[in-house]
N, C-alpha and C positions, 0 to 999 in steps of 0.2 A: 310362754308355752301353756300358761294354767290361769291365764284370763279371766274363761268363765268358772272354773273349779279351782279359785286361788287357795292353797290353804294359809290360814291365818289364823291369828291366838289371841283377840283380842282381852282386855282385862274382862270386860263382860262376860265372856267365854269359858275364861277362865273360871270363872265366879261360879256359872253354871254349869261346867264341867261334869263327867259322874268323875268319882275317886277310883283313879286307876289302883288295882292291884299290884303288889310287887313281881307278880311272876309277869303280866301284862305288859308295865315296864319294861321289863329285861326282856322280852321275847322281841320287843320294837326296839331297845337300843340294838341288840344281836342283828335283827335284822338291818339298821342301819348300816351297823360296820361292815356286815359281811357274810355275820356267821349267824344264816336263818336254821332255825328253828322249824320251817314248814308254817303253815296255818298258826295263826295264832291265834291260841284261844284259852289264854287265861290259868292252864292248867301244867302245873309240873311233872310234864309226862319225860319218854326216855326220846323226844327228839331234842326237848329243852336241854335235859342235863346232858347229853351231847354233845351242844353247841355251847352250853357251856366250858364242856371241858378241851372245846378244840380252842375255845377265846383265851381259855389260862392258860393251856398248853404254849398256844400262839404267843402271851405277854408273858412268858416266863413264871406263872405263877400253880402253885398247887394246882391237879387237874383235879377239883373234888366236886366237880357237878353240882356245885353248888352254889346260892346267891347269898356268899358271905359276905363283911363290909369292906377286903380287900377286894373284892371282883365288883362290888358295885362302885367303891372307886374309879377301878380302869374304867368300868365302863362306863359312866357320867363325863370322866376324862373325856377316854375317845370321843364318846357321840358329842362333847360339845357345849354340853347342858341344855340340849332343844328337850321339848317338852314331849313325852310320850304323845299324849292324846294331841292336835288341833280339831279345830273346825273348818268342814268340808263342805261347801254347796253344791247342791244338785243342780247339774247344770242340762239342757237339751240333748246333747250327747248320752247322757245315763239311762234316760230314759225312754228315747227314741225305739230300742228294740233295733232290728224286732225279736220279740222274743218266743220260746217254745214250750209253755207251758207243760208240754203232755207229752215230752220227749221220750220215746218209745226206747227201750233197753237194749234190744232184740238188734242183731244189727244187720239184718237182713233189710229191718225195718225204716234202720236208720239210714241206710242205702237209698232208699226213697225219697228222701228229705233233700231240699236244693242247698241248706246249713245246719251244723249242730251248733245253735247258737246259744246264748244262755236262755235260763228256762224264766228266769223273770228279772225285775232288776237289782233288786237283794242280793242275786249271786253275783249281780255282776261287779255292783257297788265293793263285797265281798273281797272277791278276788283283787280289786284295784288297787284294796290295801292291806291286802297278804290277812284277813283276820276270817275267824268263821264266822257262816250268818247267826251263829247262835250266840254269838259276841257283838258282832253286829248290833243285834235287836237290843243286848244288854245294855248296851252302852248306850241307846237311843231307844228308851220301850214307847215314846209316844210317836215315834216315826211311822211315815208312809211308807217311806223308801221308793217313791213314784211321782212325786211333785219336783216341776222346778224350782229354784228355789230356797229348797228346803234346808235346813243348815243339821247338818249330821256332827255328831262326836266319830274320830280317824284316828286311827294308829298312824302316827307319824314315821310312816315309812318313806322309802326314795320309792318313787313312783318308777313302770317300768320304762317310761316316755323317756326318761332322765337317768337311765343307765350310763352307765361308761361310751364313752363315744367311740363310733368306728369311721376310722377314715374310709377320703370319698373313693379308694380302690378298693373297700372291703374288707380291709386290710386292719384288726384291730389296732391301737396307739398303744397298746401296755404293751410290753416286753414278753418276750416267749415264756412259755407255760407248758408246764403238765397236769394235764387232771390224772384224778387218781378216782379210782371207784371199790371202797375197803369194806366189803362182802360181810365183816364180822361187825363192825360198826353199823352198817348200814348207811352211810356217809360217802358223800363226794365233796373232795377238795380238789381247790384250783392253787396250785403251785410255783413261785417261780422258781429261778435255776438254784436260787440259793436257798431253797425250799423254803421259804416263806412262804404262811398260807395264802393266799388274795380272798379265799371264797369257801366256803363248809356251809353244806344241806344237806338236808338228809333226801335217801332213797330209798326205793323200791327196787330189790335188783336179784331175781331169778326165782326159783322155787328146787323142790325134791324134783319136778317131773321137769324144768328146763332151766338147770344150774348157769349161773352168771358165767357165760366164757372165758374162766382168767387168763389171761397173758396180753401182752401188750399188740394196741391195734394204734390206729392215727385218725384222725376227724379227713373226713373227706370232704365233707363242704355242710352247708345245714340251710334248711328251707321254713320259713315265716308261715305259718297257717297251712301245714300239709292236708293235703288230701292221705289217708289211709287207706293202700291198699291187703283190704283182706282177702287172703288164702287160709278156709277153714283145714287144709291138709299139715299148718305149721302149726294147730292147735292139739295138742291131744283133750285138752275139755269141749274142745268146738262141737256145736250142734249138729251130727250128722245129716241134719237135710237143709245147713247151708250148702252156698256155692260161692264161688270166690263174685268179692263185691267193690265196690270203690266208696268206701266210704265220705264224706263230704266235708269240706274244713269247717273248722270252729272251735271254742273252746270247749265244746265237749266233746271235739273227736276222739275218740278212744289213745292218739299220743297228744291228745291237747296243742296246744298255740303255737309249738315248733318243733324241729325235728333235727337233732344235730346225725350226719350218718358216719358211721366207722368203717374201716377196711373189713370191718367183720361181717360176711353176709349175711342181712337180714337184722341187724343188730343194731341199735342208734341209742342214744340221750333225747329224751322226749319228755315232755309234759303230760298233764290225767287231767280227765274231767271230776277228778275224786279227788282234792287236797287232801281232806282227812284223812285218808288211808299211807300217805305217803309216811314209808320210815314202819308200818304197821302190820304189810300183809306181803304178800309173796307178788311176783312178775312172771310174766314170761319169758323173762331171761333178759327182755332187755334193762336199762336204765329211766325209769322212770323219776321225774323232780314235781313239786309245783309248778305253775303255770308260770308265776313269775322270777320263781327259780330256774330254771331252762331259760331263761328270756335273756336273765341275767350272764349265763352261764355262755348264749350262743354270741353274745357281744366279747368276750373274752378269746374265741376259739378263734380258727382258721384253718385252712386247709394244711396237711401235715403237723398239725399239733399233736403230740403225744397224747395216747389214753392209757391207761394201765389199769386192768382189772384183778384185782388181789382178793 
């Protein structure tokens, strides 16, 4: 499956490695297991102590949000002992584009456009391995980020290619589940029956002017690279001299790379063309994840799966 973009650790690599950070570390084993963190980016914010305290919570141990040497135990444990960082080549696909440098904000604007695709390849590189380009560049300050070729330092994440599988009716293979979406955490877990976590990210989920709907809804089906349709009438900040528009897929459509929908009208689990903010800033009410949080999230789901908004 990763042919041209194999990752790999050679002793070389090793050698010339940058020195990962402890929290860096921990944000790519987390993400490994299950319980992301959102973006990573090197820094111990409150999406990290989160996911950390859903991982101790989860292995039975103190929840203290903290990277003590009993939770960096578990979690060298679980993930294995693979190495935070590999090496990544740039391969054709990365860099092909096309892309959109001058991507207009305005989404009147962006109505116009035939994709909201990424804006160069940095972010695209970026997102592939859940880290921000500003981590990115750290970890590789002599890089292009535009040649084939090229051998990048990666957060040794599970790529989205290489999610959990779904059978060939659609049908996921893991066992029924409930997501949960807990308003006061800012967190979404995937649950099974005997409430074991599967899955913890953080969200984006409502504001003062369009509160999270709690009570329990069901996934009704979920769509791969939606198109967006805007109605500036469901917006109370919308620009009064929109008009309703069809937005166009990509990862920067406004619900980014997928669209899970709920019995709730108008309501769904979606993706951002803004990692950073995720876990940070208010919603529209719906559930907003990372790109490749949602990705993860809509290979678990199916139709009739419990959602629960608290």
């Amino acid at each position: 499956m990763f042919c041209c973009g194999l990752l790999a650790m050679t002793d070389s690599a090793v050698a010339q490695a940058p020195v990962v950070t402890d929290v860096t570390a921990g944000q790519v084993m987390l993400d490994r297991l299950g319980f992301s963190s959102g973006e990573i980016d090197g820094r111990m914010g409150s999406n990290v102590r989160r996911a950390l305290e859903a991982f101790q919570t989860a292995k039975g141990l103190p929840a203290s949000g903290r990277l003590d040497a009993t939770t960096w135990q578990h979690l060298n444990e679980e993930a294995g002992g693979v190495p935070p960082l590999v090496t990544y080549v740039v391969t054709d696909a990365d860099v092909a584009g096309p892309f959109t440098p001058d991507l207009p904000k305005d989404l009147m604007e962006q109505s116009k456009l035939k994709a909201l695709t990424y804006r160069h390849p940095i972010e695209a590189l970026a997102e592939k391995f859940h880290v921000s380009p500003a981590l990115m560049k750290k970890l590789n300050p002599r890089a292009a980020f535009e040649r084939v070729g090229e051998e990048l330092t990666v957060p040794n994440v599970t790529l989205a290619e290489a999610a959990a599988p779904v059978g060939t009716s659609g049908t996921p293979t893991q066992p029924a589940i409930i997501i949960y979406v807990t308003q006061a955490t800012s967190a979404l877990t995937v649950e099974d029956a005997s409430g074991r976590v599967i899955f913890h990210a953080p969200v984006t989920s409502g504001s003062e002017h369009d509160p999270l709907p709690i009570g329990n809804w069901k996934v009704k089906g979920t769509q791969k690279n939606p198109t967006f349709q805007y109605n500036p009438d469901l917006f109370w900040d919308a620009n009064p001299a929109h008009s309703k528009a069809m937005i166009p897929a990509g990862p920067n459509n406004p619900v980014g790379v997928a669209w899970i929908d709920i019995t709730k009208e108008h309501y769904g689990i979606h993706g951002t063309p803004e990692p950073s903010l995720i876990g940070h800033v208010e919603s529209h009410g719906c559930v907003r994840l990372t790109n490749w949080d949602v990705q993860r999230v809509a290979t678990l789901v199916r139709p009739g799966t419990p959602v629960v908004f608290r």
